[in-house]
N, C-alpha and C positions, 0 to 999 in steps of 0.2 A: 581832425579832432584830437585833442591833447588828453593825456590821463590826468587825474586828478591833480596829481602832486605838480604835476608838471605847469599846468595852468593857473596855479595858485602860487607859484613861485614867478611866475611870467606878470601876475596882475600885481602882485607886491613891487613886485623890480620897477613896475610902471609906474604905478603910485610915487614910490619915492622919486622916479624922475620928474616926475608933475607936482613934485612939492607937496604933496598931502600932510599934513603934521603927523596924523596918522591914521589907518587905516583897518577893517576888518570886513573878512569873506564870512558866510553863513552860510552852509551847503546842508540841504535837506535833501533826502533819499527816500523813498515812499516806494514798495514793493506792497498792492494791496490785492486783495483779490474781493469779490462778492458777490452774493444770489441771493434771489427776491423768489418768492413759490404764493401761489395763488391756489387752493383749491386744488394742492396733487399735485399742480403742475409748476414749474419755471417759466416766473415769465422776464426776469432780466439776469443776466448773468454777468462780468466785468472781473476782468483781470488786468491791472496797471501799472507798470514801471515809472515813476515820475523820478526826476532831478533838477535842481534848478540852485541857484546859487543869487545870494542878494550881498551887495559889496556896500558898504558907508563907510564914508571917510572923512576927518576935517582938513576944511580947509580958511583961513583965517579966524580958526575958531568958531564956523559953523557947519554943521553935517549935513551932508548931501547925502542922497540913497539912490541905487539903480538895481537891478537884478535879469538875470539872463537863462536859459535851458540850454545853451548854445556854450559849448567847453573847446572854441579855438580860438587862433588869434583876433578876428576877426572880434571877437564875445568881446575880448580883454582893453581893445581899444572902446568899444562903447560901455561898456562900464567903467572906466575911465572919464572920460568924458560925460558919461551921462553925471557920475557924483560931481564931478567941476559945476557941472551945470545946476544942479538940484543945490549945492552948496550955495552958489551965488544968488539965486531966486530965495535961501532960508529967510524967514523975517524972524523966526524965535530967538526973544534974548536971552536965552538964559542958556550957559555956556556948557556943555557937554562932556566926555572924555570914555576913552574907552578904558577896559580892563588890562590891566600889565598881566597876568597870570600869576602874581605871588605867591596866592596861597595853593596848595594842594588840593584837587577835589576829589571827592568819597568814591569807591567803586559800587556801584548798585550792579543786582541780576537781575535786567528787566525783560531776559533772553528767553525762551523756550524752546530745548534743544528739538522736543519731537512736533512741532508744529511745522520745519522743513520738512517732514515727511508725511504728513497726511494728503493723499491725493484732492484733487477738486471732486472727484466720485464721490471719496468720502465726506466730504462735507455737503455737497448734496443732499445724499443717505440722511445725514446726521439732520437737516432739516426737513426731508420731509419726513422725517422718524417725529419730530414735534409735531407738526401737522395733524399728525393719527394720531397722537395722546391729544391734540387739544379736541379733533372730532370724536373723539370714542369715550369723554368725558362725561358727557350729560348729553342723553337725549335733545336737550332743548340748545344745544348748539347748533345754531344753524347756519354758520358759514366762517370760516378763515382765510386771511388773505395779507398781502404786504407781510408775509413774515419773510424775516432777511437773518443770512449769515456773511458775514465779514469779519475778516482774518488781513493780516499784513505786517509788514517790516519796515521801521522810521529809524534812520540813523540821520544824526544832526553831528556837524562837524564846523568849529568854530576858529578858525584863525587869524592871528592879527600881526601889523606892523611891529608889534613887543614881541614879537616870538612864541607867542602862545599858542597852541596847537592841540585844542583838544576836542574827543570826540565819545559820542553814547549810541546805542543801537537799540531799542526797542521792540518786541512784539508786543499787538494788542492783537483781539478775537472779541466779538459780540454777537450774541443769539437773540433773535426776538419774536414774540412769540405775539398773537393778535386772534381774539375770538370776538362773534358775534352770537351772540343767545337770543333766543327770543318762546316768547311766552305769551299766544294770541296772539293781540295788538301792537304788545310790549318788547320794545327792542332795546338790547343793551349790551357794552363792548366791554373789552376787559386785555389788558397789557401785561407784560414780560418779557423778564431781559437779563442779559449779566450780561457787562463788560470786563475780561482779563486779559492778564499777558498770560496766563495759561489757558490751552485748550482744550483743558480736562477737567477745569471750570465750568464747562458748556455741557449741562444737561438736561437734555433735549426735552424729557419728562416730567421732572420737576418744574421746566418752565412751561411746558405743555400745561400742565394740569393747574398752573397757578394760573393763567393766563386764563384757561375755560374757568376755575373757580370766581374770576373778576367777574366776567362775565354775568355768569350764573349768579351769583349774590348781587349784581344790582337791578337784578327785574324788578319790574312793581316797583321801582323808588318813585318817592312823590317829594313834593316841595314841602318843609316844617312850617307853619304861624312863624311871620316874621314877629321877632325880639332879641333878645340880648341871650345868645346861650355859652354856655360852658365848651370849648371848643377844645380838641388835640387835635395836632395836626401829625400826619401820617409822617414816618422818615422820610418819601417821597415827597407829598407833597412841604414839608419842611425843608428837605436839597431845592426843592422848585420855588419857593422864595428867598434862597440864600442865593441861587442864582442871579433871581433878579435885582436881588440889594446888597449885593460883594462888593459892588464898588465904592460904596457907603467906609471902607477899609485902605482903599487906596491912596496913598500918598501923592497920587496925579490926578485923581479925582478932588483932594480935599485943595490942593493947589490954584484948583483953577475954580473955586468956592461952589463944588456942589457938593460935598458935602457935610450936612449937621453934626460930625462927629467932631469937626473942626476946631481946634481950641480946645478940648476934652481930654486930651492924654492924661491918664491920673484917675481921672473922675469915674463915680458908677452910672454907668448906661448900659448894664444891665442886669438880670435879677441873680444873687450869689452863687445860684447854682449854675449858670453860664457862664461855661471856659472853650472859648473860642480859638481851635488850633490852626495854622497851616505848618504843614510837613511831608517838603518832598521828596523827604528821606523814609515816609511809610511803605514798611517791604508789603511789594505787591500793590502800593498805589496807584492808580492809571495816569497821575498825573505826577509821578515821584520821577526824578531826574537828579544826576552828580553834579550838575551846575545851571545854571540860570541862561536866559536869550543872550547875557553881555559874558559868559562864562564863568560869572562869581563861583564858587562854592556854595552847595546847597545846605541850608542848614534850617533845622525848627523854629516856629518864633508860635510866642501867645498872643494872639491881639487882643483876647479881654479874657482877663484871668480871674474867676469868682467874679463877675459882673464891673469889673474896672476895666477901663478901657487903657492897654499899655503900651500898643505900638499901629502904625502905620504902615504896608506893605510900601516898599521901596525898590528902584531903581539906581542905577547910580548917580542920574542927572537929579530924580528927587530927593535923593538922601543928602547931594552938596545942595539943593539950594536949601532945603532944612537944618543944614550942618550935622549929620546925624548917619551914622553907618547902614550901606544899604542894605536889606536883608534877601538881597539875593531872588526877588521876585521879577526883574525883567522877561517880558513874553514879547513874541514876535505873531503875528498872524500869518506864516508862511515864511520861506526865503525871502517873497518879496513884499514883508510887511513891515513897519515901523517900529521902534523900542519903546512898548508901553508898558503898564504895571498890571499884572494878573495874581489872582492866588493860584497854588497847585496843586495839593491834596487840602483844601478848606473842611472843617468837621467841625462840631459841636460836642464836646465829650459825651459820653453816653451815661448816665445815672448805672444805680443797681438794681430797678426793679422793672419787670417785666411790663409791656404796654395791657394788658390784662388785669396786672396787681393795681395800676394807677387808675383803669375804667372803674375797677370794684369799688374802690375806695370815693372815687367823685360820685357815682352813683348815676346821672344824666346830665345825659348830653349830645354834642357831636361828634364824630371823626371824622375829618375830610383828607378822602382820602386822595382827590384829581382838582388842580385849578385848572381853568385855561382863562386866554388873556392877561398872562401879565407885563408882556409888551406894551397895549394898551391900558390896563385896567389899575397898573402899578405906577407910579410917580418915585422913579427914583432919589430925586432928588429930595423931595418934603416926608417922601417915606408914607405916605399915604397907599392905598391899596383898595380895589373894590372885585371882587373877581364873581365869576359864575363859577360854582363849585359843586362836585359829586360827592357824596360821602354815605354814613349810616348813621342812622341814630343809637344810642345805646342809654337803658332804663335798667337802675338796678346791677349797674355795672356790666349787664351781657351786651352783645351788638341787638338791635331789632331791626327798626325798619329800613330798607334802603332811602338813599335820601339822595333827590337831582332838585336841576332847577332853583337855586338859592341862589342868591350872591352875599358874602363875605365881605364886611367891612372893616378898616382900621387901621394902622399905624404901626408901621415895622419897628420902628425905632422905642413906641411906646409899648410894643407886642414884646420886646428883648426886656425891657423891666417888668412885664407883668408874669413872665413866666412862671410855672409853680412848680414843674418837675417835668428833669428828660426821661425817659424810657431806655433801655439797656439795648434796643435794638438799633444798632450804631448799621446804616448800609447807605453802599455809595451805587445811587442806582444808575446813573448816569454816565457817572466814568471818575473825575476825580474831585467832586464836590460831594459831602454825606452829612448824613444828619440822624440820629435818633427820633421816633417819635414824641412829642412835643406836648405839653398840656399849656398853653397858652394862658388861660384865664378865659374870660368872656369877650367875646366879639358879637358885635353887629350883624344878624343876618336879616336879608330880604327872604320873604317866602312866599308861600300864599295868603 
């Protein structure tokens, strides 16, 4: 087994003797640890060391990929060999290149020095401590379970045939919290969560109690009279359809004609008070980083500024075939994943008034607060959407009644120009996609 430096100097030296035009290593590091607690007890525990390395390289001007967990000679010849091989089988035409290192990339703190020293005890502690806030909330909780804590360390480390050599270290930590309430007949669930790189973001109580509150407020929901109603959608459930139509953004998405934004740069697609950020230079974003999957330099862009549509999230293969500078968004799915186009802290700016101030003033309507199916339910591509949906009603601007059983109908694309006002509560509930609560306009629902 060779140390790092050492084996990375060994697969370069090979490269060039094999002619590669040029070449880059991707070395991932994953220190994680996690616990799952059911009712009091643990019922799965995991602590992991991962390493792995993904090497591509050209050759005749097309890119081959291999990747390996194996750091001796032995690794160095079949990754070798395996990009010769993977290069000669490419059929994509369109011409590739890596990053020379030019510019300078930003120093981010995505570290947390005191999260090396809290014990596995203590994080235990800390979870079943949510546990007993989430049963000691309401009587009518009656049971918790799948709640998980995870904590760990990702260093990503980039080097190439141009002398580039550079590298990031990450902490994340996630708390989540899961109740069941019920009421007679009436059963109903209720979620909680932070994701940070700090571990004193994680509070066990506030998520406990928010978690039983879900709960608790959607007993007794019932389905609305289907019609046309006045819709907000929750920050969550707003991050949970940016999720599934982000790629609606991509510059390797609009490439390869899926998406309707296509031919738009310039234009308004969508309503003036929508400014549509990524930046993966927001301190404390779960998905902020000093440089991109190819090692660009990481830096802000608007993709629709006041409801214009201004840019394209880019790679460096998609920005030359658009002629057009990349903005630093290559993503890999792993060491041994391929260079494709991702956002990284994606958000929707947040208004100045409160999601309260905005219910008063509309008067009636919905909140939805939970989709599910939007794997099935959503058509990325035509932007169309039909989901089952939880939420509450609200009459007179307060919340009233809980509200399940509906499905939501409509048009993502046509939903960004109908918009009428964001909400000030800007959260990223997920990890590094976020969104403020949403006042939609009117949508299509199924009901009773």
């Amino acid at each position: 087994m060779l140390d790092q430096n050492a084996f990375l100097e060994k697969l370069m030296a090979r490269a060039r003797e094999e002619g590669l035009e040029a070449c880059e290593a991707y070395v991932v590091e994953d220190d994680s640890f996690g616990v799952m607690s059911t009712e009091g007890e643990v019922v799965e525990y995991k602590s992991n060391l991962c390493r792995g390395l993904g090497l591509r390289g050209l050759k005749n001007g097309r890119m081959g990929y291999a990747s390996t967990e194996a750091f001796d000679e032995e690794a160095v010849e079949q990754l070798i060999q395996g990009v010769l091989e993977s290069a000669e089988l490419c059929e994509d035409p369109d011409p590739e290149m890596l990053y020379d290192g030019s510019e300078p990339a930003p120093t981010l703190d995505l570290c947390d020095p005191a999260m090396g020293g809290i014990s596995a005890q203590a994080k235990i502690d800390m979870l079943l401590a949510m546990e007993k806030t989430i049963k000691a909330y309401d009587q009518r909780i009656d049971k918790t379970a799948h709640n998980s804590l995870d904590t760990g360390r990702v260093s990503v480390r980039i080097v190439n045939s141009y002398g580039m050599d550079r590298s990031f270290t990450q902490d994340y930590c996630d708390l989540a919290g899961f109740a069941t309430a019920r009421d007679g007949a009436f059963v109903s669930t209720g979620f909680e969560g932070v994701v940070s790189h700090r571990y004193a973001d994680l509070d066990p109580q506030r998520i406990g109690r928010e978690a039983a509150q879900a709960a608790v407020d959607a007993l007794n929901a019932k389905p609305v009279p289907s019609g046309r109603y006045r819709v907000v959608l929750s920050n969550k459930t707003m991050t949970q359809f940016m999720s599934a139509f982000c790629g609606i953004f991509s510059a390797e998405t609009a490439q390869k004609g899926l998406s309707l934004l296509s031919g738009k740069l310039g234009q308004t697609v969508a309503a003036p008070c929508v400014t549509l950020t990524d930046d993966p230079l927001l301190p404390d974003g779960l998905a902020s980083r000093p440089f991109d999957a190819e090692g660009v330099p990481s830096k802000a862009h608007t993709l629709v500024d006041a409801g214009v549509f201004v840019t394209f999230l880019h790679n460096l293969k998609t920005a030359r075939k658009d002629g057009v500078t990349t903005t630093g968004n290559a993503s890999r799915g792993g060491y041994a994943g391929n260079v494709h186009v991702s956002p990284t802290n994606l958000f929707f700016q947040p208004g100045s008034r409160s999601l309260e101030e905005i219910l008063s003033d509309i008067g009636d309507g919905l909140v939805i607060t939970e989709v599910e199916g939007l794997h099935a339910g959503a058509n990325a591509v035509s932007g169309d959407f039909s989901l089952l949906s939880k939420g509450y009603a609200f009459h007179d601007g307060k919340r009233s009644q809980a509200v399940e059983q509906i499905t939501v109908a409509g048009n993502f694309y046509e939903m960004l120009k109908n918009i009428r006002e964001l909400a000030s509560d800007l959260r990223f509930p997920f990890g590094g996609m976020g969104s403020p609560s949403v006042d939609v306009g009117e949508l299509s629902v199924s009901g009773s």
